[in-house]
mmCIF file of the N, C-alpha and C atoms, coordinates in Angstrom:
data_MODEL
# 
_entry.id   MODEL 
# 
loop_
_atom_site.group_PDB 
_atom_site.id 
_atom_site.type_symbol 
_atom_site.label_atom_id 
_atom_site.label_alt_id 
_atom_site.label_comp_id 
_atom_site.label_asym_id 
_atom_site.label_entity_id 
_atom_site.label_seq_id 
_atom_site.pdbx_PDB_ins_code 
_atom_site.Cartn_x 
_atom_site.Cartn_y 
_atom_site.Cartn_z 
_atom_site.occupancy 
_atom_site.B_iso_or_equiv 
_atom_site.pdbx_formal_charge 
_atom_site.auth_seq_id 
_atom_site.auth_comp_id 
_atom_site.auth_asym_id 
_atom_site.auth_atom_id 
_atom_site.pdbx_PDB_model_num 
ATOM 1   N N  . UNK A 1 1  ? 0.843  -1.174 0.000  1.00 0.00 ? 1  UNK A N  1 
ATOM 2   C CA . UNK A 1 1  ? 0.000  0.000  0.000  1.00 0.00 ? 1  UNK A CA 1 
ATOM 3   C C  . UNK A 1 1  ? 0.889  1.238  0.000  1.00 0.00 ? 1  UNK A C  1 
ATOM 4   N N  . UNK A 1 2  ? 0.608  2.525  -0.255 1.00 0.00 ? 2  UNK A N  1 
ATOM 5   C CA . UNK A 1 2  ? 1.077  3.555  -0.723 1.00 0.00 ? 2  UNK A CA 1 
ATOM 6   C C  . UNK A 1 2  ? 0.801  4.379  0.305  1.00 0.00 ? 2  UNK A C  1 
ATOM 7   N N  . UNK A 1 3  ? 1.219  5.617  1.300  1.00 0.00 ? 3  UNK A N  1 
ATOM 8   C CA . UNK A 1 3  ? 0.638  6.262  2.148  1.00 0.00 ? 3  UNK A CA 1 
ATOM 9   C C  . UNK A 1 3  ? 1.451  7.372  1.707  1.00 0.00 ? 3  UNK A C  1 
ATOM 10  N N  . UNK A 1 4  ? 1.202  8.841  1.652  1.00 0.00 ? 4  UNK A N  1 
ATOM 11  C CA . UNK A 1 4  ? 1.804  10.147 1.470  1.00 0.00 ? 4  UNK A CA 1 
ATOM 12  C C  . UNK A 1 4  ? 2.018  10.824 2.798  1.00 0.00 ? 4  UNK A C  1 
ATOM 13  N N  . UNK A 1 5  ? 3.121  11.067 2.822  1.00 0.00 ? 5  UNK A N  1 
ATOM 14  C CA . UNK A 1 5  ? 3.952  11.645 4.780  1.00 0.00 ? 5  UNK A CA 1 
ATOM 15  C C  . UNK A 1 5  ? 3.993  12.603 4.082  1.00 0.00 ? 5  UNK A C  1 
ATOM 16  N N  . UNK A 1 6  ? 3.710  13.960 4.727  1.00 0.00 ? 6  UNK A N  1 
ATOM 17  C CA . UNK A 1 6  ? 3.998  15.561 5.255  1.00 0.00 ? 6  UNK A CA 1 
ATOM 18  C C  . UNK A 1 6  ? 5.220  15.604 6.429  1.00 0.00 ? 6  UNK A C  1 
ATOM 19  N N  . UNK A 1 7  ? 5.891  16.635 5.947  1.00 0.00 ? 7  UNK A N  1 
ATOM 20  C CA . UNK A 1 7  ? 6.988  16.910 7.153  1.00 0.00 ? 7  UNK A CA 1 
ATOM 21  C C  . UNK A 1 7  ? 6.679  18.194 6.941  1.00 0.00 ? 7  UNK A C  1 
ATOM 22  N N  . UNK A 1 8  ? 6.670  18.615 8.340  1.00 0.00 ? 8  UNK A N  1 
ATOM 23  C CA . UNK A 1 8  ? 6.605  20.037 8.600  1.00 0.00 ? 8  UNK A CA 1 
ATOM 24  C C  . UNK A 1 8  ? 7.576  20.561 9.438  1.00 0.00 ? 8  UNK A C  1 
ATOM 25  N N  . UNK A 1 9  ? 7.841  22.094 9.202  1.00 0.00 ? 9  UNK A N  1 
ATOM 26  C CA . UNK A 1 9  ? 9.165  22.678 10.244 1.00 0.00 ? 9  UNK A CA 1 
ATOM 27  C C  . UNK A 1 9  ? 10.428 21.823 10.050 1.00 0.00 ? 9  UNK A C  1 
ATOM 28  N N  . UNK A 1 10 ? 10.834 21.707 11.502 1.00 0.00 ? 10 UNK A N  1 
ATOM 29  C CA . UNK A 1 10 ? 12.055 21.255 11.898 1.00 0.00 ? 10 UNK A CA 1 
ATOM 30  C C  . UNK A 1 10 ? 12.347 19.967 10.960 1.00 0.00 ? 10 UNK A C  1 
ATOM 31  N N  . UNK A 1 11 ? 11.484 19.183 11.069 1.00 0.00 ? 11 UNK A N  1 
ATOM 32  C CA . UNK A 1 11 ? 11.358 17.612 10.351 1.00 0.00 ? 11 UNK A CA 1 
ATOM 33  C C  . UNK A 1 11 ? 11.678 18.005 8.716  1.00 0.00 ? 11 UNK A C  1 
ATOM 34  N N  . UNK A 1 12 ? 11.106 19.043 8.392  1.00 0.00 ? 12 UNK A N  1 
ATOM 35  C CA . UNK A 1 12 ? 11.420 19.208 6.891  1.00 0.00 ? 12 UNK A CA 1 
ATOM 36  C C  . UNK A 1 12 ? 12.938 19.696 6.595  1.00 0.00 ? 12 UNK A C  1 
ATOM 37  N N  . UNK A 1 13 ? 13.205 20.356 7.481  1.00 0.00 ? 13 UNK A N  1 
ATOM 38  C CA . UNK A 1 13 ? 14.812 20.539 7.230  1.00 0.00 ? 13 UNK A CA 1 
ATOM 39  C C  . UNK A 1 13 ? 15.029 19.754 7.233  1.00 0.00 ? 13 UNK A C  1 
ATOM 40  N N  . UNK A 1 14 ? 14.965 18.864 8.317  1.00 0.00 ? 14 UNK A N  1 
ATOM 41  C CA . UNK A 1 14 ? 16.437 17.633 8.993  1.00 0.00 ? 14 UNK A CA 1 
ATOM 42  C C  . UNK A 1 14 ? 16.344 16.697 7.611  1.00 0.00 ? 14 UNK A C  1 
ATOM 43  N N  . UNK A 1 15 ? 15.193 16.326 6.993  1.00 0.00 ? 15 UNK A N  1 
ATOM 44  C CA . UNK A 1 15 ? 15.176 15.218 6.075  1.00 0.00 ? 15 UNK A CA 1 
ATOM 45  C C  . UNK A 1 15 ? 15.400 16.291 4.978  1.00 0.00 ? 15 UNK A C  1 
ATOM 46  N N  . UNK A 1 16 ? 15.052 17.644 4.211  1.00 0.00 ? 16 UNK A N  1 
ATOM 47  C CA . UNK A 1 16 ? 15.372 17.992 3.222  1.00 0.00 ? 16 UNK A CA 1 
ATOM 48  C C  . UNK A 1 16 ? 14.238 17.680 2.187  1.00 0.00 ? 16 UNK A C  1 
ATOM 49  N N  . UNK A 1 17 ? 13.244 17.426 2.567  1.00 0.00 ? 17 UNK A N  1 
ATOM 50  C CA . UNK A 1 17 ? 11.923 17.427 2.116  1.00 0.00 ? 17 UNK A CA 1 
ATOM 51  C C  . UNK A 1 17 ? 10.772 17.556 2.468  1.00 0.00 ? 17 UNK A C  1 
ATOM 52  N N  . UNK A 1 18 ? 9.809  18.219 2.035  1.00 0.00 ? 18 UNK A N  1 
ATOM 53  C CA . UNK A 1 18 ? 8.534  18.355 2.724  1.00 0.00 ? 18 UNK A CA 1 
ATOM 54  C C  . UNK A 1 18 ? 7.395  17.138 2.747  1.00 0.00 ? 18 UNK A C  1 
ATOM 55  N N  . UNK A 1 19 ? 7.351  16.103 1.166  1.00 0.00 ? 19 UNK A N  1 
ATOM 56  C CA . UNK A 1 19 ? 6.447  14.952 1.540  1.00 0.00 ? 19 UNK A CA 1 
ATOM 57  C C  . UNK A 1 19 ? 7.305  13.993 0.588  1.00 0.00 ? 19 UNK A C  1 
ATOM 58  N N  . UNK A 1 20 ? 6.747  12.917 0.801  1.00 0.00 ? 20 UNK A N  1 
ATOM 59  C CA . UNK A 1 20 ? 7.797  11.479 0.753  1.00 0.00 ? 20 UNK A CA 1 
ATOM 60  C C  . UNK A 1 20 ? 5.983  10.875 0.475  1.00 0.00 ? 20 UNK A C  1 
ATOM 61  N N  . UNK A 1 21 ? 6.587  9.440  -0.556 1.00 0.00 ? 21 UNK A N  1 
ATOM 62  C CA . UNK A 1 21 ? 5.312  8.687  -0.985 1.00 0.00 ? 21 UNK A CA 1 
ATOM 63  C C  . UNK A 1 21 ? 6.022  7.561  -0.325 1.00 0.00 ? 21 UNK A C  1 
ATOM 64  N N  . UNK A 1 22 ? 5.446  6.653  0.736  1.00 0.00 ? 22 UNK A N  1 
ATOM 65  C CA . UNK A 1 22 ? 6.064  5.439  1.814  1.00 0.00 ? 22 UNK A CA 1 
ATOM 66  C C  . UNK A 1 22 ? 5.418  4.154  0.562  1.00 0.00 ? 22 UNK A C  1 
ATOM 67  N N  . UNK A 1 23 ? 5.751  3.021  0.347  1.00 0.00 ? 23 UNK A N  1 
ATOM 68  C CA . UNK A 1 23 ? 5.539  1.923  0.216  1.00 0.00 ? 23 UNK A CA 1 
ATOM 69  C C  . UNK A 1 23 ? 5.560  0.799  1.290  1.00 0.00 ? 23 UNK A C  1 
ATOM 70  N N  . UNK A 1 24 ? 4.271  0.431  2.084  1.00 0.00 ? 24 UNK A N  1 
ATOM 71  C CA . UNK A 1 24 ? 4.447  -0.325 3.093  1.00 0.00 ? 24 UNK A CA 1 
ATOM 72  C C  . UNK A 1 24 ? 3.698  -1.282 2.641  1.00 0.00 ? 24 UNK A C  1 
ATOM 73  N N  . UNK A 1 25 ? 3.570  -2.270 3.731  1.00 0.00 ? 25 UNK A N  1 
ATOM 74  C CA . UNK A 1 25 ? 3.156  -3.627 4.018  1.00 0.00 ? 25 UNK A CA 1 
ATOM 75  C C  . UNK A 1 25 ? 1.638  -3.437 4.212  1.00 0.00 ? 25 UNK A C  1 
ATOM 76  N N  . UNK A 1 26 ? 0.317  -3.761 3.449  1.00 0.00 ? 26 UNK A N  1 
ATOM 77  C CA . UNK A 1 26 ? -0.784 -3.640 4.200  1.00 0.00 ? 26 UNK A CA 1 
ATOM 78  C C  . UNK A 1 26 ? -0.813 -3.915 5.763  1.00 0.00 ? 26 UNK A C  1 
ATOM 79  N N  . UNK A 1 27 ? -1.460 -3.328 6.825  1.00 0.00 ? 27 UNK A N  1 
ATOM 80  C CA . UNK A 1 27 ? -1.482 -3.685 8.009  1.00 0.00 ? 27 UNK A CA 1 
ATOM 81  C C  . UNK A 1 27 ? -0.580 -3.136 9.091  1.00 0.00 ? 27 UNK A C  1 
ATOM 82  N N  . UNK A 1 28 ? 0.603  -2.019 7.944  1.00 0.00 ? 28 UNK A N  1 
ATOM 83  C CA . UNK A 1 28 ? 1.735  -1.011 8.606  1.00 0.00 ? 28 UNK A CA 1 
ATOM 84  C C  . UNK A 1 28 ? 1.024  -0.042 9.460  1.00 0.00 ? 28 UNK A C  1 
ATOM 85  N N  . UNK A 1 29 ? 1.727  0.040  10.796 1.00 0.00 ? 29 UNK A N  1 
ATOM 86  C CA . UNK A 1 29 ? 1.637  1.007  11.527 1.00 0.00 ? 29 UNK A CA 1 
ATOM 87  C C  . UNK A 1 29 ? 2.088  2.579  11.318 1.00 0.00 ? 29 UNK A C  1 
ATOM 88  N N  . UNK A 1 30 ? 1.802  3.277  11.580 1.00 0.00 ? 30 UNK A N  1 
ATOM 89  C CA . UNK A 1 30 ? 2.319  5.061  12.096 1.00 0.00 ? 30 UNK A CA 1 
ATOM 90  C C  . UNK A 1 30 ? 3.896  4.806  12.241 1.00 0.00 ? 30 UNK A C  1 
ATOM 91  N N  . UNK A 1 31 ? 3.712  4.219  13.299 1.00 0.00 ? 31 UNK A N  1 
ATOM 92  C CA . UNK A 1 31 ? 5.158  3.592  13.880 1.00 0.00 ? 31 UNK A CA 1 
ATOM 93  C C  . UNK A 1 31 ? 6.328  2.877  12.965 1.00 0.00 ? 31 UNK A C  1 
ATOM 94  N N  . UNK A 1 32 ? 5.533  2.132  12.031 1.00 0.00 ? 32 UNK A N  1 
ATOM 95  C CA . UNK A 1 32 ? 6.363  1.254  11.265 1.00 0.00 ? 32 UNK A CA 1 
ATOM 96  C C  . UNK A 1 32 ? 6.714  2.568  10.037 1.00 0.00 ? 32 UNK A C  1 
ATOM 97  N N  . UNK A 1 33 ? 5.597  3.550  9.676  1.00 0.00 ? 33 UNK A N  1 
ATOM 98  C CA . UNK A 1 33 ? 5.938  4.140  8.523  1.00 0.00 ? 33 UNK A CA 1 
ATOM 99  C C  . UNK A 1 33 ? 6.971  4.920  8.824  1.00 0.00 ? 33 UNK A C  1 
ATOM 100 N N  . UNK A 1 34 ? 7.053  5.213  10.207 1.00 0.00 ? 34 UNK A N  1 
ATOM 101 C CA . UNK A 1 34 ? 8.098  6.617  10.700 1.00 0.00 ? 34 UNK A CA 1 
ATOM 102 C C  . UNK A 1 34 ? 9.510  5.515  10.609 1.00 0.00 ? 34 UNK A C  1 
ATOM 103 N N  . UNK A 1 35 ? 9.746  4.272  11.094 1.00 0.00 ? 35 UNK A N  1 
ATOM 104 C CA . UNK A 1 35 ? 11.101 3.768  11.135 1.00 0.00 ? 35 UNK A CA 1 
ATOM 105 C C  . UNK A 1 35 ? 11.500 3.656  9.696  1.00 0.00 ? 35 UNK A C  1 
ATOM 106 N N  . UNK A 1 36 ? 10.469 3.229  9.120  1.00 0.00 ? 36 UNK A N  1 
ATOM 107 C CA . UNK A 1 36 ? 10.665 3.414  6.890  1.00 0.00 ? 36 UNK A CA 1 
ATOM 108 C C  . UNK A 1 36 ? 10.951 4.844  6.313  1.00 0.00 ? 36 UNK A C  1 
ATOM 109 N N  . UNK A 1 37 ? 10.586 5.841  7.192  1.00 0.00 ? 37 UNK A N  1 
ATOM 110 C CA . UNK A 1 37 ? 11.251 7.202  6.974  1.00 0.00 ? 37 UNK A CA 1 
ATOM 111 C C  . UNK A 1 37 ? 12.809 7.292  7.404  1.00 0.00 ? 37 UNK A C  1 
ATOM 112 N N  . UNK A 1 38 ? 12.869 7.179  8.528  1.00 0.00 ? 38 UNK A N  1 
ATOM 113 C CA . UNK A 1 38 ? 13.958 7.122  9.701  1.00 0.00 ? 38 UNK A CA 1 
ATOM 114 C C  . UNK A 1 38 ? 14.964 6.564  8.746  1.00 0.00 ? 38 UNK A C  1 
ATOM 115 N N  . UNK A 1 39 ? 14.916 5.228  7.962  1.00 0.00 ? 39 UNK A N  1 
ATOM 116 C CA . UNK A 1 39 ? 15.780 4.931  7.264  1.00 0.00 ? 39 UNK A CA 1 
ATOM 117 C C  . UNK A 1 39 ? 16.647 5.661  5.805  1.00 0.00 ? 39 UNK A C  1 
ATOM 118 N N  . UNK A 1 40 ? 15.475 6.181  5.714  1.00 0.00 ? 40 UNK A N  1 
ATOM 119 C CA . UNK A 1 40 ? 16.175 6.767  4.387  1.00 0.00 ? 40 UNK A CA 1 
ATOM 120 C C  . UNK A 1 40 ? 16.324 8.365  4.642  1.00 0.00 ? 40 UNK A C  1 
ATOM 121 N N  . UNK A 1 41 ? 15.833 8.864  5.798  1.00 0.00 ? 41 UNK A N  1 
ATOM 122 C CA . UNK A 1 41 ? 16.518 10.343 6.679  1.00 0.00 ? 41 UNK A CA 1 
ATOM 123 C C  . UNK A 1 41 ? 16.844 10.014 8.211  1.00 0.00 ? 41 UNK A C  1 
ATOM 124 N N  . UNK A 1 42 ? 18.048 9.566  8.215  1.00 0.00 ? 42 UNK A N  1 
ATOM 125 C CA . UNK A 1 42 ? 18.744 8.721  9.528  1.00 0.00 ? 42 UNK A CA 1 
ATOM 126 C C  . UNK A 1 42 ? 18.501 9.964  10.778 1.00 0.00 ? 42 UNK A C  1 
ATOM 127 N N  . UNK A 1 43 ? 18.471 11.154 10.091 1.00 0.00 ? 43 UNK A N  1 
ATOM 128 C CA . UNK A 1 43 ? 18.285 12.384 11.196 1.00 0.00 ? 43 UNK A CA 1 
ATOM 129 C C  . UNK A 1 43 ? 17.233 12.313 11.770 1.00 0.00 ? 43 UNK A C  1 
ATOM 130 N N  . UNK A 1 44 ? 16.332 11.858 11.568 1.00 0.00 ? 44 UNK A N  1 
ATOM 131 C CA . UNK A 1 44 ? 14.894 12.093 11.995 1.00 0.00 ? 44 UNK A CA 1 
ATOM 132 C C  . UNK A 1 44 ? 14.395 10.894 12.974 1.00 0.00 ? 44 UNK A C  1 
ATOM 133 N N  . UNK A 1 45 ? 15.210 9.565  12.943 1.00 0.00 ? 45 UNK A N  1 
ATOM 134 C CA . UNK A 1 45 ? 15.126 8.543  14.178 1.00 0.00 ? 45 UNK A CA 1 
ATOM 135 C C  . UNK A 1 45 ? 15.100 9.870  15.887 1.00 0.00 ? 45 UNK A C  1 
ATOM 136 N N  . UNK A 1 46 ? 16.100 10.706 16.227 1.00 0.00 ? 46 UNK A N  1 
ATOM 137 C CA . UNK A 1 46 ? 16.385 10.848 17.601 1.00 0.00 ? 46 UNK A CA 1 
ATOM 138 C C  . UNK A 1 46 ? 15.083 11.915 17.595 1.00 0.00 ? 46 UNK A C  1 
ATOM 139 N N  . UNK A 1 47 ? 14.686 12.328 16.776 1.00 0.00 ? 47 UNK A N  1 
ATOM 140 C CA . UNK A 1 47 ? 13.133 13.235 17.110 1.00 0.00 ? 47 UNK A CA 1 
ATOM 141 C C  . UNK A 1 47 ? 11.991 12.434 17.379 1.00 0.00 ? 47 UNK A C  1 
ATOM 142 N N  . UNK A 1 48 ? 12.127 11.312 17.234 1.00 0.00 ? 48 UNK A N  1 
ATOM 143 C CA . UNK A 1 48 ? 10.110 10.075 17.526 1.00 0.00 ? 48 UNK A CA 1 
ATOM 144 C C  . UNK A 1 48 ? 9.713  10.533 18.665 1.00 0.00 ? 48 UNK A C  1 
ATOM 145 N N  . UNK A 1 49 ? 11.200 10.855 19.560 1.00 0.00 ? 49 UNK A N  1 
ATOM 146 C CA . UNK A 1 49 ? 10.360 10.359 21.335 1.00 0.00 ? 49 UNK A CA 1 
ATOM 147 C C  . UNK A 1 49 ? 9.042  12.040 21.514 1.00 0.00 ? 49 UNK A C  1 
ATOM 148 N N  . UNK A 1 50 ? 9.695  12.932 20.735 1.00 0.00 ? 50 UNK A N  1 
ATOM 149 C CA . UNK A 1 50 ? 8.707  14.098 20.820 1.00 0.00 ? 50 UNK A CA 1 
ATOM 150 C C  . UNK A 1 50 ? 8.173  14.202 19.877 1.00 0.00 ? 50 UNK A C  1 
ATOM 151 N N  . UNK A 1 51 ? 7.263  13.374 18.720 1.00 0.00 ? 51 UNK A N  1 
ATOM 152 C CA . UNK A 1 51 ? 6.847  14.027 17.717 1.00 0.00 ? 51 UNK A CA 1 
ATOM 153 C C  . UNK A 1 51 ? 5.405  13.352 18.389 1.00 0.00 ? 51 UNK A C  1 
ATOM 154 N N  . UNK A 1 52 ? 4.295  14.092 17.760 1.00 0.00 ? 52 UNK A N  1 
ATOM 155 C CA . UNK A 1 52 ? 2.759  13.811 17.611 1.00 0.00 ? 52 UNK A CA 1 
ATOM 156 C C  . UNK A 1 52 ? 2.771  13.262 16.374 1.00 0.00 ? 52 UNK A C  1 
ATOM 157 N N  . UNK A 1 53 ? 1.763  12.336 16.119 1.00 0.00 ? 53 UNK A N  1 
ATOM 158 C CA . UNK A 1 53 ? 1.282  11.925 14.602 1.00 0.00 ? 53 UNK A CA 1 
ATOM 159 C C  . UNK A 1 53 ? -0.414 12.206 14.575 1.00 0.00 ? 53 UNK A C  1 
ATOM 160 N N  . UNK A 1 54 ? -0.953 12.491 13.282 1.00 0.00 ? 54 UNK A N  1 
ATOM 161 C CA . UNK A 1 54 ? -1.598 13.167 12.532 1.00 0.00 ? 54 UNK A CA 1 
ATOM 162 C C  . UNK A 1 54 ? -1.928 11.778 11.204 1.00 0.00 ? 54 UNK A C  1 
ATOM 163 N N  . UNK A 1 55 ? -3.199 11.288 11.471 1.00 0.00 ? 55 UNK A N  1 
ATOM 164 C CA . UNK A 1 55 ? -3.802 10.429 9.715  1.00 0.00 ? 55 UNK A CA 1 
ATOM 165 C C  . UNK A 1 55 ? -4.522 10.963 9.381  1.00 0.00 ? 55 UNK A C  1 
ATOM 166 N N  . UNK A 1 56 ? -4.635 11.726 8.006  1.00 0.00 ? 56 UNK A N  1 
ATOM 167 C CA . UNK A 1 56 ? -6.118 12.030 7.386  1.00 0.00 ? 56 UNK A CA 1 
ATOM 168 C C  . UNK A 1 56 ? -6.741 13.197 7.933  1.00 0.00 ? 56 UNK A C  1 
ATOM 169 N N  . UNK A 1 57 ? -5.628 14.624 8.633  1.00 0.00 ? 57 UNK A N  1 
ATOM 170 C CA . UNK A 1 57 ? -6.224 15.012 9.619  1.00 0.00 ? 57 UNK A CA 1 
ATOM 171 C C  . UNK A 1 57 ? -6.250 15.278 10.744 1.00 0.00 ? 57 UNK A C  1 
ATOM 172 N N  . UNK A 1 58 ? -6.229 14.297 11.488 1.00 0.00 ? 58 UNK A N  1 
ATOM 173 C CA . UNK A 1 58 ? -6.940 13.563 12.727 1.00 0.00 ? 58 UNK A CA 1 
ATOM 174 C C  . UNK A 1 58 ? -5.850 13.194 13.250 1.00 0.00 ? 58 UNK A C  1 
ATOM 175 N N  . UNK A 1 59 ? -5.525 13.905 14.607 1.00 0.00 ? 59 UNK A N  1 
ATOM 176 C CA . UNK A 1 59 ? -4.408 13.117 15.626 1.00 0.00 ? 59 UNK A CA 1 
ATOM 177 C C  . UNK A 1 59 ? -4.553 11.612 15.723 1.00 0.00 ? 59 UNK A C  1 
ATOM 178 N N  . UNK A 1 60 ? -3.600 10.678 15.926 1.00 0.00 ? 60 UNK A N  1 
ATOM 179 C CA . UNK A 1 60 ? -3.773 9.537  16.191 1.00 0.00 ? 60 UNK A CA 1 
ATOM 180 C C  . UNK A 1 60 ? -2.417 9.047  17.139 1.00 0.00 ? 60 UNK A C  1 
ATOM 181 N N  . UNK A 1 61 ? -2.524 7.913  17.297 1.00 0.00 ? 61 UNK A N  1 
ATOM 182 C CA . UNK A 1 61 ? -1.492 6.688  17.771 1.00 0.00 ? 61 UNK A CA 1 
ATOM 183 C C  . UNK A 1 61 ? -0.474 6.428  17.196 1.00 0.00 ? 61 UNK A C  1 
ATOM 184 N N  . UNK A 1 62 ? 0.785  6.384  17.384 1.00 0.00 ? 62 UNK A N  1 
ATOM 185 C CA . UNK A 1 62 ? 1.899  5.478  16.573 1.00 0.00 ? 62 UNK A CA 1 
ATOM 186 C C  . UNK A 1 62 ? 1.133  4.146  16.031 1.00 0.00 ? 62 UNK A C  1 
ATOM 187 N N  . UNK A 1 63 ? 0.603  3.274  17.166 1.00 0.00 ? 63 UNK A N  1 
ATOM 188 C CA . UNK A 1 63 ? 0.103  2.060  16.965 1.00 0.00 ? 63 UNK A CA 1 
ATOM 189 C C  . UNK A 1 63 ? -1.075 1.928  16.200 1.00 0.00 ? 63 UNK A C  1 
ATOM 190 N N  . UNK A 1 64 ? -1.424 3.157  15.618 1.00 0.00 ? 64 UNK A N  1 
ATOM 191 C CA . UNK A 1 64 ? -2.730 3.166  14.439 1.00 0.00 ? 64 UNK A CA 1 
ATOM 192 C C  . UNK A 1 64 ? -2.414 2.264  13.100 1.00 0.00 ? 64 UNK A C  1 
ATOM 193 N N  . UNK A 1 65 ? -3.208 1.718  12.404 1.00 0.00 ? 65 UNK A N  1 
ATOM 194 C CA . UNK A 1 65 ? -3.190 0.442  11.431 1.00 0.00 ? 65 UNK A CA 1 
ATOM 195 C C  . UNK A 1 65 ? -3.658 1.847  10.535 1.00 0.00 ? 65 UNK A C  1 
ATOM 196 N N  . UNK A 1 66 ? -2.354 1.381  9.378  1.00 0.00 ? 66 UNK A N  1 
ATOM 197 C CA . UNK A 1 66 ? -2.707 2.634  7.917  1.00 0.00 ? 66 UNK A CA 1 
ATOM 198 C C  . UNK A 1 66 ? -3.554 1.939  7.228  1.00 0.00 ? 66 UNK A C  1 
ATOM 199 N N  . UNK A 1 67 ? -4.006 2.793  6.191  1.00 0.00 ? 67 UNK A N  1 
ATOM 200 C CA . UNK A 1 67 ? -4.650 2.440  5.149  1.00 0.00 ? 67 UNK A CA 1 
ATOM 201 C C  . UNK A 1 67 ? -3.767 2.966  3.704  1.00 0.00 ? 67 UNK A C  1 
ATOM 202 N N  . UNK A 1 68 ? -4.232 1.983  2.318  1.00 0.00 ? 68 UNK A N  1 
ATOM 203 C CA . UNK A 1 68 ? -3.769 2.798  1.028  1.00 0.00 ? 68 UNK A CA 1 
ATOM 204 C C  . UNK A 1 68 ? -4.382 4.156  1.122  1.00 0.00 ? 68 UNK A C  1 
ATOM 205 N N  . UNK A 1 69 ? -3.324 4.724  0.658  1.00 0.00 ? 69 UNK A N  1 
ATOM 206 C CA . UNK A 1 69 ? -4.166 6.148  0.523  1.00 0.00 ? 69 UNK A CA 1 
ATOM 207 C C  . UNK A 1 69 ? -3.960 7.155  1.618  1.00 0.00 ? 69 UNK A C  1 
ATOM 208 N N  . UNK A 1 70 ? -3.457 6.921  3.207  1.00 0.00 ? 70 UNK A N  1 
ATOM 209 C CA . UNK A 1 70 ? -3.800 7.558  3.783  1.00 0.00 ? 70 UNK A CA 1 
ATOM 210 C C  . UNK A 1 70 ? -2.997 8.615  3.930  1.00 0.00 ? 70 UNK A C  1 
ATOM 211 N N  . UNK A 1 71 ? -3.232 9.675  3.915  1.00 0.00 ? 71 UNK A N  1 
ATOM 212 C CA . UNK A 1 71 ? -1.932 11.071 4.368  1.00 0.00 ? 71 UNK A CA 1 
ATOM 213 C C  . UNK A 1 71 ? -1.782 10.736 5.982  1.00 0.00 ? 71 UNK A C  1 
ATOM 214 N N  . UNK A 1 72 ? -0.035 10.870 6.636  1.00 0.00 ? 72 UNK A N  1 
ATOM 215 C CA . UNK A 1 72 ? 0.542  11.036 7.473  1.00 0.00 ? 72 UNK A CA 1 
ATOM 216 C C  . UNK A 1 72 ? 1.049  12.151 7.349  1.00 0.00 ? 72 UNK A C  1 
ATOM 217 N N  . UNK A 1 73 ? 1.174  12.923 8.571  1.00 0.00 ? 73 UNK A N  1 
ATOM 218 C CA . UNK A 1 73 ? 1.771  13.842 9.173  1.00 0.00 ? 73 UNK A CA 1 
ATOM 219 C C  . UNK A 1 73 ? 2.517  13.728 10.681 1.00 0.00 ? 73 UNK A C  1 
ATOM 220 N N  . UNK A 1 74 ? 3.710  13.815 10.701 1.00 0.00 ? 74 UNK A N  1 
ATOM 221 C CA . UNK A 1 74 ? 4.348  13.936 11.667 1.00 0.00 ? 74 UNK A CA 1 
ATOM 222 C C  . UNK A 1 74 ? 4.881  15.260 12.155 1.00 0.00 ? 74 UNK A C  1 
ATOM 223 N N  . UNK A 1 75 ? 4.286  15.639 13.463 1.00 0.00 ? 75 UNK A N  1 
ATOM 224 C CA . UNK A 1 75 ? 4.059  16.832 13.515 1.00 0.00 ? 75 UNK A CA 1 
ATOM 225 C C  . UNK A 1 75 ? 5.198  17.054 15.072 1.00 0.00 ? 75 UNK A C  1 
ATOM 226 N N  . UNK A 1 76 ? 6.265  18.003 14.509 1.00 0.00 ? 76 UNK A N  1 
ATOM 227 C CA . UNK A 1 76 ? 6.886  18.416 15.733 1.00 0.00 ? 76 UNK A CA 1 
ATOM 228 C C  . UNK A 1 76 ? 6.866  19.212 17.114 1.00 0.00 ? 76 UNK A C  1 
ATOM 229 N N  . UNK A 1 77 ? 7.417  19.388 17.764 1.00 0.00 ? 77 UNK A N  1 
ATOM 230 C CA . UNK A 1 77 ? 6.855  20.158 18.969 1.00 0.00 ? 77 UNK A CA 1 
ATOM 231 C C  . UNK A 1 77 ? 6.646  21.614 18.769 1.00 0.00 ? 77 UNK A C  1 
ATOM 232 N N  . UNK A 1 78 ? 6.253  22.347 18.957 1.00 0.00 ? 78 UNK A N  1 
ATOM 233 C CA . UNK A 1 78 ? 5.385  24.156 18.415 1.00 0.00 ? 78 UNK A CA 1 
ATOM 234 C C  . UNK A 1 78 ? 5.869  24.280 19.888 1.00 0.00 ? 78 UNK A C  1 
ATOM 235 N N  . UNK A 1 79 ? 6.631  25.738 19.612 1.00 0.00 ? 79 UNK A N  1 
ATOM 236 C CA . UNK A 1 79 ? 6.448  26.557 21.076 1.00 0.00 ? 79 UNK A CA 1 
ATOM 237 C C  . UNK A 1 79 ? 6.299  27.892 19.812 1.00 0.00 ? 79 UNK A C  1 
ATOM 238 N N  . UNK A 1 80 ? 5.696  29.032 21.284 1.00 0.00 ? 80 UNK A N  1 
ATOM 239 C CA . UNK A 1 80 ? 5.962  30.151 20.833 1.00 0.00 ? 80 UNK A CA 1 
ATOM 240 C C  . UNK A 1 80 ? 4.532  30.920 21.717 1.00 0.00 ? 80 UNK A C  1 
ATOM 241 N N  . UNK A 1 81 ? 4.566  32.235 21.342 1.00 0.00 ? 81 UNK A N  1 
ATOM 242 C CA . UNK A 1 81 ? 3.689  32.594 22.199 1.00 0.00 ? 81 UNK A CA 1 
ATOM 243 C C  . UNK A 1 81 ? 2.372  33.594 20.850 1.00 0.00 ? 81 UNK A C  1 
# 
């Protein structure tokens, strides 16, 4: 299955792109799509422990089950006032 990742901010520097088309396994996790990122932008493994994830939208779980089709967003920490 095919899923389209958004990187925003910080995440878009470190990898040097804003969206990436993932090729996973039907039945891939959030989790699994971010270590299939992680691999091919090695910078972006030490940011997981603070990132939020985002399907379709919609905050979710690392441990959320993707679908074909679905947009991911991994969304970094926001400060500011």
């Amino acid at each position: 299955m095919t899923v389209r990742v958004r990187l925003f901010a910080s995440l878009r520097e470190v990898a040097g792109v804003g969206e990436a088309a993932l090729e996973l396994a039907p039945g891939a996790t959030a989790e699994e799509a971010f270590r299939h990122l992680a691999q091919s932008h090695p910078h972006l493994a030490s940011r997981r422990p603070s990132l939020a994830v985002a399907i379709n939208r919609r905050y979710a779980h690392f441990d959320a089950v993707l679908s074909d089709g679905d947009e991911l967003v991994f969304i970094p920490p926001v400060s500011g006032g």
